[in-house]
C-alpha positions in Angstrom: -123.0 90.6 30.1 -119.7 89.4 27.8 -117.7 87.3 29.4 -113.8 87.7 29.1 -111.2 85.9 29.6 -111.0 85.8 33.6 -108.4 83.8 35.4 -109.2 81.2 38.5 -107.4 81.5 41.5 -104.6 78.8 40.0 -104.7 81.3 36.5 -105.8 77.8 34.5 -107.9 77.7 31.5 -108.4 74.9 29.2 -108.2 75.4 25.6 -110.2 72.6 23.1 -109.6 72.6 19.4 -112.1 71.3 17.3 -109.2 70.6 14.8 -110.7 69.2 12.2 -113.1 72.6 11.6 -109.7 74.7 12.2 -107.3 72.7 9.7 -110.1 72.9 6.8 -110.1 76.5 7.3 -107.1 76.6 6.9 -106.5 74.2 4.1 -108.9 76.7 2.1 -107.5 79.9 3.6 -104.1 79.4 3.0 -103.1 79.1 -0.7 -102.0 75.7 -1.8 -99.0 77.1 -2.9 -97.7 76.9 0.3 -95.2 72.9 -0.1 -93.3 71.2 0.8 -89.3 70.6 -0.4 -90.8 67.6 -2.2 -94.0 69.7 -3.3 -96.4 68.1 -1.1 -99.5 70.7 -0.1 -98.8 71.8 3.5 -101.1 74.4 3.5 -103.4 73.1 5.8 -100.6 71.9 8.0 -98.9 75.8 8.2 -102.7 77.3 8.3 -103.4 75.1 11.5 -99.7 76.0 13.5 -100.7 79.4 12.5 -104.0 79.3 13.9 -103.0 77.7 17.6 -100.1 80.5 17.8 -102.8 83.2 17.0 -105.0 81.3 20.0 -102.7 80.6 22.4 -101.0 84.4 22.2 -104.4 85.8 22.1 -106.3 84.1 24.9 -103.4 82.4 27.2 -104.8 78.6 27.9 -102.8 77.0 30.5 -104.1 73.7 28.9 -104.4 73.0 25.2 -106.1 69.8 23.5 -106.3 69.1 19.7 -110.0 66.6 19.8 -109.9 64.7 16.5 -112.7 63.3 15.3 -112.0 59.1 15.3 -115.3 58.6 13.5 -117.5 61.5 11.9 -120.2 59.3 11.1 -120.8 57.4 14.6 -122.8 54.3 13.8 -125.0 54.4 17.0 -126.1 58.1 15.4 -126.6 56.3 12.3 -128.7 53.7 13.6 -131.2 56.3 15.7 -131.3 58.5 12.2 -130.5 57.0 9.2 -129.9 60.1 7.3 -127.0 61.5 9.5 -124.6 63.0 7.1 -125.9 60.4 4.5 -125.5 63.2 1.7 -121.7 63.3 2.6 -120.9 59.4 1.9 -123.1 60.3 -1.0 -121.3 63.0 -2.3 -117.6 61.4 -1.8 -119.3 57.8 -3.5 -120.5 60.4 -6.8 -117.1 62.1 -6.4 -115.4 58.8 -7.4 -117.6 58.3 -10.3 -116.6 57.9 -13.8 -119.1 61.0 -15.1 -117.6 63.7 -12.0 -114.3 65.4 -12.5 -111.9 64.2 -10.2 -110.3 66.9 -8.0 -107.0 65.8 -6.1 -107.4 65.3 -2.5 -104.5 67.3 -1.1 -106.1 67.6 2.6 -106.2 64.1 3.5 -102.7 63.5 3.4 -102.2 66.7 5.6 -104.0 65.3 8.4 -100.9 62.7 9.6 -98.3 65.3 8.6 -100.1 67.5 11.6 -101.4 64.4 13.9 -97.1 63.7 13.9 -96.3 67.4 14.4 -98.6 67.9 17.6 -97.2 64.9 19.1 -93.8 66.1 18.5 -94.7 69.3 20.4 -96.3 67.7 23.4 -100.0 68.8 22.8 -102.2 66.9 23.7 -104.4 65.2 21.0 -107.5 63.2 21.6 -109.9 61.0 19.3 -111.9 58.0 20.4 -113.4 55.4 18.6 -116.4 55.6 17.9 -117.3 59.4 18.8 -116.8 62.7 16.7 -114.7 65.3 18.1 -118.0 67.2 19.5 -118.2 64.1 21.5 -114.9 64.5 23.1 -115.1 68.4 23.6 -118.1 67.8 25.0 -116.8 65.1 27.6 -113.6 67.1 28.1 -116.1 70.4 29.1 -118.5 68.2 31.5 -115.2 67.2 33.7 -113.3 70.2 33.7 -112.8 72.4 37.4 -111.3 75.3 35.2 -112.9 77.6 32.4 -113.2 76.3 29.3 -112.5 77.9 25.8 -113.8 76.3 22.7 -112.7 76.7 19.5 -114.9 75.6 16.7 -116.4 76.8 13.6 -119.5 74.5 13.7 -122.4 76.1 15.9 -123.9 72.7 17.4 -121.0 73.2 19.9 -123.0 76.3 21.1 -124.9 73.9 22.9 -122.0 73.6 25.8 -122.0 77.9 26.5 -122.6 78.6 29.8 -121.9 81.5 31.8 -122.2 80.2 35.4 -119.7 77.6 34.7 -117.3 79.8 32.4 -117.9 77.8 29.3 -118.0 79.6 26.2 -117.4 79.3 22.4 -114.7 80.9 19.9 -116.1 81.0 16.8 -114.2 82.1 13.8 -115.5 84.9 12.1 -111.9 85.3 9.8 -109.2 82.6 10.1 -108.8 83.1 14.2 -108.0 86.6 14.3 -111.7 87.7 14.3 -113.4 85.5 16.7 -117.4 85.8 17.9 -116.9 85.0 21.6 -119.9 83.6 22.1 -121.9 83.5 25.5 -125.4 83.1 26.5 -125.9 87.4 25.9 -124.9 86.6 22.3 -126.9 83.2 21.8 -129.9 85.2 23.2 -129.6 88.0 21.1 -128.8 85.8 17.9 -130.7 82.9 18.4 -133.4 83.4 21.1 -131.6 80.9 23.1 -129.4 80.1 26.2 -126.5 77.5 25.5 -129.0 74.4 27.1 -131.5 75.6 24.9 -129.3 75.4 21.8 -129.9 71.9 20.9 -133.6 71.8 21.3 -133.7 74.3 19.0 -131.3 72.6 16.3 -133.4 69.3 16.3 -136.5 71.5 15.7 -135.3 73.3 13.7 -133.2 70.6 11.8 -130.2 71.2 9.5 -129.3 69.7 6.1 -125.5 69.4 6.4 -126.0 67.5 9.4 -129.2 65.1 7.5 -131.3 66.2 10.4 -135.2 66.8 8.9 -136.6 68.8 12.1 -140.0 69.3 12.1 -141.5 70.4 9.1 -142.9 74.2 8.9 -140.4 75.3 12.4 -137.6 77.2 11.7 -135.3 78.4 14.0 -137.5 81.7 14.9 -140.1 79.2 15.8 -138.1 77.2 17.3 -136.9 79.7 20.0 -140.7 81.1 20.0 -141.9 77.7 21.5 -138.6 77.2 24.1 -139.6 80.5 25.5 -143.1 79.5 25.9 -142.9 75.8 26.9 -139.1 75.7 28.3 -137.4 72.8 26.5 -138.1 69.7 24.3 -140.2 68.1 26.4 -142.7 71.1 27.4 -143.1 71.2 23.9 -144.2 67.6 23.7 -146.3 68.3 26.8 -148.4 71.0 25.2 -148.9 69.0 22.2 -150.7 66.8 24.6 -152.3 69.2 26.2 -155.4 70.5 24.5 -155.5 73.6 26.0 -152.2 74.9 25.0 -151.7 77.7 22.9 -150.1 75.5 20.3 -151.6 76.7 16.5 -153.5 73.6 14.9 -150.7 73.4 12.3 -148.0 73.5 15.1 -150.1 70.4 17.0 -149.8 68.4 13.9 -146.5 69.0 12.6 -144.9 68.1 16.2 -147.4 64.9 16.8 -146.1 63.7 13.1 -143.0 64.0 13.8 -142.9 62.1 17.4 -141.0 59.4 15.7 -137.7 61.9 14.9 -138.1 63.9 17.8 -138.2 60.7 20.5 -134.4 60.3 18.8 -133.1 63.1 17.6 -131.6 64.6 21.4 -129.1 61.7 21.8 -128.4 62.4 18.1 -127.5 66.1 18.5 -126.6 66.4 22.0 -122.8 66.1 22.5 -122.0 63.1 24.5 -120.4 64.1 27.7 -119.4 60.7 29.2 -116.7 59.7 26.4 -114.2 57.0 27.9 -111.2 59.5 27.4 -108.0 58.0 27.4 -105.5 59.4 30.2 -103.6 62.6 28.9 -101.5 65.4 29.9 -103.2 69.0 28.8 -100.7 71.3 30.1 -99.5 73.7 27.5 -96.5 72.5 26.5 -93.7 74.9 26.8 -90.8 73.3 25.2 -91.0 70.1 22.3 -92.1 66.5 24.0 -89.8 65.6 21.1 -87.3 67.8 19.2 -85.2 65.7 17.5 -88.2 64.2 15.7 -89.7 67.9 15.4 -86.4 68.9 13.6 -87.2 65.8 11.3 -90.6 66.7 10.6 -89.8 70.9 10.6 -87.4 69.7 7.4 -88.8 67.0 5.4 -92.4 69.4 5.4 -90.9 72.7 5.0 -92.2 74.2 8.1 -90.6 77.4 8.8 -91.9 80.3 9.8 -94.6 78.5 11.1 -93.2 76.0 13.5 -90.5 78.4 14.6 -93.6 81.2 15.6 -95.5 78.6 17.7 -92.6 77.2 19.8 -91.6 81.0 19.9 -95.1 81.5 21.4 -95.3 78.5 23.2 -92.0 79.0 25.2 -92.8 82.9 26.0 
């Protein structure tokens, strides 16, 4: 059954932006046209104050928090597998090469512009050193008493749905106007999995934008295939000890050679849910923690319609 939005006795629901994944969207959905007085980019900035107005008109959080990610290339997932997102420092080291065309990075210098604006408005905004921003959505969803909305475009975060506890995913289909509210029906009927599921099936299956191998030959059909039959990660590894079990010869192999990865690779993708958050305030803020600077800010970066549509939102 789809869940909807449903509303606890005290009507609170926490909201948790992956913001990164929501201001590159928007960086490449909204034309870069869109600058400042002084012709600075601010597309990404205006896409993003677009997107939480869209979110927080739409689904009514009580309690909003942008998670940035401090480090997207944590060394302690590093060290367990070497290849984590190795092909992206490879790509921006070639990038900076003499033979590559250079492109101007006009998203970088976004990201303050919009880490200065939330502050300004009072919402809350939370990185920590050392972790990714999965890391802190996922610590922020292990303590909360309330439902939990997550809004993300990157599917390892489907690993924290869950229907008994009122956890589910927005996942951007179209900017945030279209979103795929996913819950355990949906992963099921997708993916052959239930949220706790998720990530077992990821490592099997692996993913290259991530540097994860998997196991060679398992896809993600396969992958689901042996949760059904053997329950989780470690079933799996059972049966491969077990003679007996209906494991296909090539399936034996391919999972016994690849003991090494698999004996890591959980910490790696799992979501860590014991992140030393710093104390913050999530209420939705209703009016500006800080208006004068906000004026500053709404000026100097041209912001608009876009500022004016949020506070509008954010005060109604």
């Amino acid at each position: 059954m789809r869940i909807v939005t449903q509303e606890t006795s005290a009507n609170q629901r926490l909201m948790l932006l992956d913001t990164a994944s929501l201001y590159f969207r928007a960086y490449f959905g909204v034309p870069d046209s869109v600058k400042a007085p002084d012709g600075t980019p601010v597309n990404a900035v205006r896409g993003l104050l677009e997107f939480i107005t869209r979110l927080v008109h739409d689904h009514h959080p009580t309690h909003l928090v942008a998670c940035m990610d401090a480090d997207w290339r944590p060394q302690w997932r590093v060290d367990l597998i070497p290849s984590y997102k190795a092909h992206r420092v490879a790509e921006e080291t070639a990038a900076g090469t003499p033979d590559e065309e250079e492109i101007p990075d006009t998203l970088s210098p976004q990201v303050p512009i919009i880490e200065a604006v939330l502050d300004a408005l009072g919402i809350a905004r939370v990185g920590v050193a050392g972790y990714e921003a999965d890391d802190v959505i996922g610590t922020f969803t292990a303590r909360a008493t309330t439902p939990v909305d997550i809004v993300t475009g990157d599917r390892d975060l489907f690993q924290l749905v869950d229907d008994a506890r009122n956890r589910r995913v927005l996942y951007p289909l179209k900017g945030v106007g279209t979103l795929q509210i996913t819950d355990e029906a949906l992963l099921l009927e997708k993916y052959g999995v239930d949220g706790s599921g998720y990530a077992d099936m990821a490592l099997l299956r692996g993913d290259p934008s991530d540097g994860l191998p998997g196991v060679p030959g398992i896809g993600e059909k396969t992958a689901a295939k042996l949760l059904a039959q053997f329950g989780d990660l470690a079933g799996i590894m059972a049966a491969v000890d077990d003679p007996k079990s209906k494991l296909t010869p090539t399936q034996r192999k391919r999972l016994d050679e690849s003991r090494p990865y698999l004996s890591v690779a959980p910490k790696v993708v799992q979501v860590a849910p014991d992140v030393p958050l710093p104390p913050v305030t999530t209420t939705l803020p209703r009016e500006p923690h800080d208006p004068d600077l906000l004026d500053q800010l709404a000026a100097r970066w041209g912001l608009g319609g876009s500022l004016h549509r949020l506070l509008t939102t954010l005060s109604s």
